[in-house]
C-alpha positions in Angstrom: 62.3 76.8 -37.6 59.4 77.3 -35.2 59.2 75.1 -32.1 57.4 75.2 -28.6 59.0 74.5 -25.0 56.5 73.3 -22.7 56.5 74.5 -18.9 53.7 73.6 -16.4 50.2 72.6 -18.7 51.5 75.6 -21.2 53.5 75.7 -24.1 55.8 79.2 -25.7 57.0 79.4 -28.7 60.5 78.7 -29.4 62.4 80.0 -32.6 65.4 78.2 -33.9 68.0 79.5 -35.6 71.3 77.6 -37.2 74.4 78.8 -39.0 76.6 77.0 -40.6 80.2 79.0 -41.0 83.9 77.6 -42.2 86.2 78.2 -39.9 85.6 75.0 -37.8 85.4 71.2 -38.6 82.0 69.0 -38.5 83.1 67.9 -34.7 81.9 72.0 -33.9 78.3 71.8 -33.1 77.6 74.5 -30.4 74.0 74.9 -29.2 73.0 78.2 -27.1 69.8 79.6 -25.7 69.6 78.0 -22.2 69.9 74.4 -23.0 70.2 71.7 -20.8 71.9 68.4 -21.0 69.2 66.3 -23.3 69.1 69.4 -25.7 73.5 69.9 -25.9 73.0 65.9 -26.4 71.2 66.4 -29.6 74.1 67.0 -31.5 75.2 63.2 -31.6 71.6 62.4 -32.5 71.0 65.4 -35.3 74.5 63.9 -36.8 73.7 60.3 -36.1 70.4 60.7 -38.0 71.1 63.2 -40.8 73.7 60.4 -42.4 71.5 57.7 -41.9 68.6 59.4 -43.5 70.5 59.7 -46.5 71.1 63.9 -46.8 74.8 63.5 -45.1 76.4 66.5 -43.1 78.1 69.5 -43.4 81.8 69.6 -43.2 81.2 72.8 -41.1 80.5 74.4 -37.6 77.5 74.6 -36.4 75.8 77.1 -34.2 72.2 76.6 -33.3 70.2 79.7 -31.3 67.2 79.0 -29.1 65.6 82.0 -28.9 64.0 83.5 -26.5 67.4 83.3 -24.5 66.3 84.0 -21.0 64.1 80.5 -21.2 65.4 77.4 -20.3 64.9 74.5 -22.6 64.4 70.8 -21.5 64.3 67.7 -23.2 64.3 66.0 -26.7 61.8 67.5 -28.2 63.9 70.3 -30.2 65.6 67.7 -32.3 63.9 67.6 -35.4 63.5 71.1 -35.6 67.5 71.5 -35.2 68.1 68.9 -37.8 65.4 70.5 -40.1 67.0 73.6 -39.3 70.7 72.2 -40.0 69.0 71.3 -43.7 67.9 74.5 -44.4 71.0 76.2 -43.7 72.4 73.6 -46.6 70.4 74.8 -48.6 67.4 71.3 -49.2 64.5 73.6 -49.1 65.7 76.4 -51.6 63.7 75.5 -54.5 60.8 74.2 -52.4 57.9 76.5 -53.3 54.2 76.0 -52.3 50.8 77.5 -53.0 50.1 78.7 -49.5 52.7 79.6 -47.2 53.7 76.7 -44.9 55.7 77.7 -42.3 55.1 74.9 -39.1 55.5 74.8 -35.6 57.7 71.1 -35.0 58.8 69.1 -32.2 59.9 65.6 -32.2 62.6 63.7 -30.0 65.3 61.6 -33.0 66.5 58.0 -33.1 70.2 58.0 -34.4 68.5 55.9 -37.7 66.3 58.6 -38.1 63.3 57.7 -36.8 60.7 60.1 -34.6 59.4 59.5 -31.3 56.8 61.2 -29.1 56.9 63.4 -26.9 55.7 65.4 -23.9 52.8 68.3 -24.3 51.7 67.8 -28.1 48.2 69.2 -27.3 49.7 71.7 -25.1 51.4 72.9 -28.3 48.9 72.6 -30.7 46.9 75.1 -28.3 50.3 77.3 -28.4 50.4 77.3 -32.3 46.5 78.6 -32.3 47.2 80.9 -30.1 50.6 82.0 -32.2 48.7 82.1 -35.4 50.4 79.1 -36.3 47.9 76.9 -38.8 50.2 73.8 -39.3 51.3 71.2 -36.6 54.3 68.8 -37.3 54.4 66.2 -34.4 55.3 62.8 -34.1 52.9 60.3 -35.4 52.0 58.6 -31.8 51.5 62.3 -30.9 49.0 63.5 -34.0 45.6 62.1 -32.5 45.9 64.1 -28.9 47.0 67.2 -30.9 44.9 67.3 -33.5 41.4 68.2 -31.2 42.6 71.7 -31.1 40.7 73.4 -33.9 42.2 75.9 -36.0 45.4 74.4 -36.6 45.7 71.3 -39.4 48.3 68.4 -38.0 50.8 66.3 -40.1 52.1 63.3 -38.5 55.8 62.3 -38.8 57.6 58.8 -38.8 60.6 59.8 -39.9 63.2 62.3 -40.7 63.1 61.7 -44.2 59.0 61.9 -44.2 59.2 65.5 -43.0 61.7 66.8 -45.8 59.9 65.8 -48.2 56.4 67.3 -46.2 58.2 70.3 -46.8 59.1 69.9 -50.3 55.4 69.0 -51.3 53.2 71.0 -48.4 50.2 71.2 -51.3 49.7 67.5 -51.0 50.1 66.8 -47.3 47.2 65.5 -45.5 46.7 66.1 -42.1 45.7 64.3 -39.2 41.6 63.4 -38.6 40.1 63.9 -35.3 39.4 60.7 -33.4 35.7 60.0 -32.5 35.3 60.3 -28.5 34.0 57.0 -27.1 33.9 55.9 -23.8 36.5 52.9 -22.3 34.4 50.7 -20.8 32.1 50.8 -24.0 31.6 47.2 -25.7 32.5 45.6 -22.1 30.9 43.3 -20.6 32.7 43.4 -17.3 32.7 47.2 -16.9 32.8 48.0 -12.7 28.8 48.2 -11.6 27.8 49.5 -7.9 25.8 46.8 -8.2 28.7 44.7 -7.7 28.8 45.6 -3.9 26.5 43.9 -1.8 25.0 45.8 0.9 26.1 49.3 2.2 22.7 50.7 1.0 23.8 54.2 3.4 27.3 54.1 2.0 26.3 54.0 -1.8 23.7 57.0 -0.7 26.5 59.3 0.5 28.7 58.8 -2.7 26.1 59.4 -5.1 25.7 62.7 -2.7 29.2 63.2 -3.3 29.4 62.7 -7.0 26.4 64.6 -7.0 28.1 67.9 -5.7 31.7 67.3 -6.2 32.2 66.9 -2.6 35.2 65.0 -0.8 34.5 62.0 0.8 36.0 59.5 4.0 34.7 56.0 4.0 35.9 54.2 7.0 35.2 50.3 8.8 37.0 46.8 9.1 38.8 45.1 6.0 37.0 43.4 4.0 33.7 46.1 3.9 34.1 47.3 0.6 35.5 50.3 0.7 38.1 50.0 -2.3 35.3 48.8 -3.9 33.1 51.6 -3.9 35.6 53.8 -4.4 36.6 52.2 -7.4 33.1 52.1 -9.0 32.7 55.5 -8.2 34.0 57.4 -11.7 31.2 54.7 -13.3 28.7 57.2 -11.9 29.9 60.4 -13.0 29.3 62.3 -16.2 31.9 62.3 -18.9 33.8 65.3 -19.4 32.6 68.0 -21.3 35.1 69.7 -24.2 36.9 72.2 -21.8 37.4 69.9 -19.1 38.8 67.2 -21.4 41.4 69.8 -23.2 42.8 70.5 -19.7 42.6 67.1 -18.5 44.1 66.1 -21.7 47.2 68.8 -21.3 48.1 67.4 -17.6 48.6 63.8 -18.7 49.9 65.1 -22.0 52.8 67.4 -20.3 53.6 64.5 -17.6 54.1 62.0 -20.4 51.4 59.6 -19.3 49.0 59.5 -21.8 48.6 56.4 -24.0 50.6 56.6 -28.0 47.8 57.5 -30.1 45.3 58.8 -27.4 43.1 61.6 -28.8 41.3 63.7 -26.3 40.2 61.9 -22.8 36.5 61.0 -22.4 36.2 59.8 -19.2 37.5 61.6 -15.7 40.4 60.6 -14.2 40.5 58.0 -11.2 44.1 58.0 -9.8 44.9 55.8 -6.3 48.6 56.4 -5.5 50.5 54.1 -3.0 50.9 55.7 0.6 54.2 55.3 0.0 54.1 58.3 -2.2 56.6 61.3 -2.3 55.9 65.1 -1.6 56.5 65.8 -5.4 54.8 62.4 -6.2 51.4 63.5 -5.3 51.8 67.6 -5.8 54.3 67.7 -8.3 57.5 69.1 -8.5 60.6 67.3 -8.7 64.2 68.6 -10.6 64.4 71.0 -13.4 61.1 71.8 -14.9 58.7 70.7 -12.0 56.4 67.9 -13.4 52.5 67.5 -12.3 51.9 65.3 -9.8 49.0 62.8 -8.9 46.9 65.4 -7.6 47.2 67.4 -10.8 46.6 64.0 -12.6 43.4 63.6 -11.0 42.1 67.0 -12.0 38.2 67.0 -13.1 38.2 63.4 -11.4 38.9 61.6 -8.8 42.0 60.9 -6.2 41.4 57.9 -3.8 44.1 57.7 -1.1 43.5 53.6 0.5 44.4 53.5 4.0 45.0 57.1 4.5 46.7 56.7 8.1 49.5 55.2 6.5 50.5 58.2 4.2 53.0 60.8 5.5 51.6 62.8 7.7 53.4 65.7 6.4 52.2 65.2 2.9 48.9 64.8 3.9 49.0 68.3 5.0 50.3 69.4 1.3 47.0 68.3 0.1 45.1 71.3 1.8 45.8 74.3 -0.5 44.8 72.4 -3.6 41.6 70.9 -2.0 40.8 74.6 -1.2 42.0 76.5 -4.3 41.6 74.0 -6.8 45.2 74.5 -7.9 49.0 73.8 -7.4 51.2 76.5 -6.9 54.8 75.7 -7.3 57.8 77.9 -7.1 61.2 77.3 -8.0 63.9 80.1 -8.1 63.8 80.9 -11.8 60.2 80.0 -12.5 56.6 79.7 -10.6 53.9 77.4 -12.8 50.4 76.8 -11.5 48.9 73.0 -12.3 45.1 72.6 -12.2 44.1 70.3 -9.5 40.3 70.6 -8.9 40.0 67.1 -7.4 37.1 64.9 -6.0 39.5 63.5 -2.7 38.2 60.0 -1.9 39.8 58.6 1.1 39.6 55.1 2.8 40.9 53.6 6.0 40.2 51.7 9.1 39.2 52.7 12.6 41.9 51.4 14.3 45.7 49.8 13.3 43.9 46.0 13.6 40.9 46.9 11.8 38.2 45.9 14.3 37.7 48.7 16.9 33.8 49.1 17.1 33.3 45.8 15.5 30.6 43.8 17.3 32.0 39.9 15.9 35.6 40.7 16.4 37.8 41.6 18.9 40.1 44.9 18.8 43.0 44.4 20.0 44.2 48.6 20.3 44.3 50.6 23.1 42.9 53.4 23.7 46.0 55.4 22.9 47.2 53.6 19.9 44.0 54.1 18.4 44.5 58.2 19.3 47.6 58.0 17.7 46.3 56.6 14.8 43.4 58.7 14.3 45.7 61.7 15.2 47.5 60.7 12.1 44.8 62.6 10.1 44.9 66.6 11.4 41.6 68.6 12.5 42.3 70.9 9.1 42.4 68.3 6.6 39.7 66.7 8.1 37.9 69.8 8.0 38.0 69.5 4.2 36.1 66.5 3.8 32.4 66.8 3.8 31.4 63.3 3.6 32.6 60.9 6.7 30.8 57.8 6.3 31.0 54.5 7.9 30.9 51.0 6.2 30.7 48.5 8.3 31.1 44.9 7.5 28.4 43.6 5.0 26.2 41.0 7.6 25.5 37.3 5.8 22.0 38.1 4.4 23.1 41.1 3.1 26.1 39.2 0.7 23.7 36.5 -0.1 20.7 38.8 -1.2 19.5 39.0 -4.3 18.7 42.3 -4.7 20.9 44.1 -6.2 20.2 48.0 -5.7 20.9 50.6 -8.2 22.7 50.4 -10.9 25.9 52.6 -11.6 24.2 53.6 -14.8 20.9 54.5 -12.9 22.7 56.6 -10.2 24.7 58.6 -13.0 21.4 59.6 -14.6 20.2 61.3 -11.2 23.8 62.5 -10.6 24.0 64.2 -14.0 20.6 65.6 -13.5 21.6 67.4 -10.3 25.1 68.6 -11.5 22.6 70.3 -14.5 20.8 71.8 -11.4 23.7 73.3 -10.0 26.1 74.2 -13.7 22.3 76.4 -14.3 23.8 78.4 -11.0 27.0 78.9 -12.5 29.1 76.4 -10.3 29.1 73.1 -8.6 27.9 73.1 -5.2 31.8 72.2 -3.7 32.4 75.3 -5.2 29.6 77.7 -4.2 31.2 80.6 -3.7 30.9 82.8 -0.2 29.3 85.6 -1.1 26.4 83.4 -2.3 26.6 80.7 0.0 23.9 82.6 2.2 21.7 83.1 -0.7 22.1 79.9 -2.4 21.8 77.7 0.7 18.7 79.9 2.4 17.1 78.6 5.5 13.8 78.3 7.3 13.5 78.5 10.8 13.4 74.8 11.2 16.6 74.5 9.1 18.4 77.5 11.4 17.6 75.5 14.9 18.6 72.2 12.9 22.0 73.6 11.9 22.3 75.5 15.2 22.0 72.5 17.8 24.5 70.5 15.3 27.2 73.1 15.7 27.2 73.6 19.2 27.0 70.0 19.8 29.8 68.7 17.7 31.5 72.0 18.1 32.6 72.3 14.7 34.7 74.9 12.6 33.5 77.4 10.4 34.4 75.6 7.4 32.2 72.8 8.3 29.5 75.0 8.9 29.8 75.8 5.6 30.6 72.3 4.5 27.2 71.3 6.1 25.3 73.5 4.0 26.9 72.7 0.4 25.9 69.0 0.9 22.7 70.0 2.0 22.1 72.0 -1.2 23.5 68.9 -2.5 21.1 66.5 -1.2 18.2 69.4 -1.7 19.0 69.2 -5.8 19.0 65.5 -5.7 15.2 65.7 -4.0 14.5 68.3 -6.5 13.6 71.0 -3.8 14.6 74.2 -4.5 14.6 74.9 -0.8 17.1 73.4 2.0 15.5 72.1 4.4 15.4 70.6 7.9 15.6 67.2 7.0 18.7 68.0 4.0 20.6 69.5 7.1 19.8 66.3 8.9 21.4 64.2 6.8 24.2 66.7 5.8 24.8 66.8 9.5 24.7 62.8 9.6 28.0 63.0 7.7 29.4 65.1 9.9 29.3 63.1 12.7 33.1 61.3 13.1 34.4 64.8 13.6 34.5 64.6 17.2 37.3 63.6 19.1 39.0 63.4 15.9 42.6 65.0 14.6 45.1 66.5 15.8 
């Protein structure tokens, strides 16, 4: 039997291989290959459900090979292969003889009655049966819809134990799994988040729509109460949905970490993830024991990751974040194995000035000192700050501003111009986050204007040369969204407006 062990977003092929031999009693059920404890534990559920699905067991040893060897397998997933496997060696499928060969790639975790339930990676094993030469998919039936988007291979969807024999039996007349149309979530709703839900902050709505424009990370920070969660939470409304590619890998990270919804085809819509500051090192890069796990920053690949009250977070795994905000991937290694997750984020932070809230606040009082607000600040290092290119402040929303009636752009409104400048910048070959160093110079071209602008801004804020180059991709950004094919003095200006909370700030 053909099977698939999944490590990082990728799946390899497993084969299985069972003997049955006399010379041992039914208790004899060995399994070898590298297993760990869920897979040894499969014998008790094989047994369990072969007898209950009605096709009894052999009164002989059994000796079940997961080959390759030298990989380690994890989980349940093996199973129903096994117990398919176990079959074969009695002899179920000799007479079974189709009209096309039929030889599928199966996973599926079994209930001891029989029954098949999901599990981790489906679509990252439909990709590995394409890529096998593998046309035929048996998975678990909340599993069919996110595997079945892979083109090229045709997937059958399993209840039960007894469902898949008989699959087998009569492949000419199995019908596989249809695609699911791709809609969009909020679609029919009523409710669905608008930014014209928040009520002022005309300067802090500019600067995200800058940011969704060119993929840029963003800081907002002001007082409680400002809207800050609130923007930040209307902010996916205003990007584009994901096109096919981004989707299938998208759709692989939730699918491996066993977050997706039963019955979810391929996601539509980017990812928003906002873990608690409370959050472990292998919580928000992945890791953990065994086969290391993506984590939320992996989960928030192609969308967003919004970290409320950033102060609060470990400082220590804070400073993890840096190598996937620069690279645009996770790089974990563990003594037997090293796996890469995607994690090309949008990082979204939020937090207050001060530990009270109210530092710079003209109607209330702060009630910080100078050097608990330095510790505070300090909380958040020069580096990772450096990574940001948007630091904006929201201040609190005055009385005629809560009680207007104007209502600004809508989210709809702002993702037509923001999906009109990310076609600006795909015609370049990349988003402007990502613009490249070698054609930063040429992409981001000055006049002399722009050189004196960017000049005085440098040496006045004193500023790294990351930011330099920080300042220029939002420019471009800002630039696309004017429709000038130039940068400009007055794109730098505002660039450089967003630049401004880097001094005196970090560690």
């Amino acid at each position: 039997m053909k099977s698939a062990a999944v490590f990082g977003i990728e799946a390899h092929p497993i084969d299985i291989e069972v003997d049955l031999h006399s010379g041992g009693s039914d208790r004899d059920f060995v399994t070898v290959g590298l297993p760990d404890a869920a897979v040894r534990e499969s014998r008790e559920r094989i047994k369990s459900a072969l007898v209950h699905s009605g096709f009894g067991y052999p009164a002989k040893a059994v000796t079940i090979n997961l080959a390759p060897a030298n990989i380690r397998k994890e989980g349940a997933s093996f199973d129903l292969p096994m117990a398919l496997g176990v079959l074969g060696a009695m002899g179920v499928f000799r007479n079974h003889i189709a009209r096309e060969p039929f030889d599928p790639m199966i996973v599926g975790e079994l209930s001891l009655d029989g029954r098949i339930r999901p599990v981790r990676g489906a679509l990252s094993i439909a990709v590995c049966a394409r890529r096998q030469g593998i046309p035929h998919l048996i998975v678990p039936t909340e599993n069919a819809h996110e595997a079945a988007v892979v083109e090229g291979v045709k997937v059958y969807p399993a209840d039960n134990l007894a469902d898949v024999v008989r699959l087998l039996g009569n492949a000419d007349f199995a019908v596989p799994c249809q695609v699911p149309p791709r809609v969009r979530a909020d679609e029919g709703k009523e409710n669905a988040l608008d930014f014209r839900d928040v009520r002022g902050q005309a300067s802090a709505k500019r600067a995200l729509e800058v940011a969704a424009a060119g993929v840029h990370n963003a800081l907002m920070i002001g007082p409680p109460g400002s809207g800050k969660t609130m923007l930040a939470k209307r902010l996916c409304t205003i990007l584009p949905l994901l096109t096919f590619p981004e989707a299938l890998e998208t759709t692989q990270v939730h699918s491996v970490a066993g977050v997706l919804p039963p019955g979810a085809g391929l996601l539509i819509e980017r990812p928003y993830r906002s873990p608690h500051h409370a959050v472990s090192d292998a919580g928000l890069i992945g890791g953990g024991s065994g086969t290391p796990k993506p984590g939320e920053v992996s989960l928030a690949h192609n969308g967003i990751l919004f970290l409320d009250e950033l102060p609060e977070f470990s400082r220590h795994v804070l400073e993890l974040l840096r190598q996937p905000l620069e690279d645009g991937q996770v790089s974990l290694a563990r003594s037997n194995m090293s796996l890469i997750f995607p994690a090309r984020v949008m990082l979204v932070c939020a937090m207050n000035p001060c530990p009270c809230g109210f530092w710079g606040d003209a109607s209330r009082e702060c009630r910080c000192t100078g050097a608990i607000i330095q510790r505070y600040l300090g909380k958040i290092s020069g580096p990772l700050l450096d990574r940001i290119d948007i630091q904006i402040d929201v201040p609190a929303v005055p009385y005629q501003d809560l009680r207007s009636k104007n209502e600004g752009a809508s989210s709809s409104e702002m993702r037509q111009r923001v999906e009109a400048t990310r076609a600006i910048q795909l015609a370049r070959g990349f988003y402007n986050a990502y613009i490249p160093p070698a054609r930063l110079r040429e992409v981001c071209a000055l006049d002399a204007a722009g050189e004196r602008t960017l000049e005085l801004a440098i040496r006045k804020m004193a500023l790294s040369a990351r930011a330099h180059d920080r300042i220029l991709k939002v420019a471009r950004t800002v630039a696309d969204l004017g429709r000038s094919e130039r940068v400009e003095a007055k794109h730098l200006a505002e660039a450089v407006q967003y630049r401004s909370l880097d001094r005196g700030w970090g560690a």
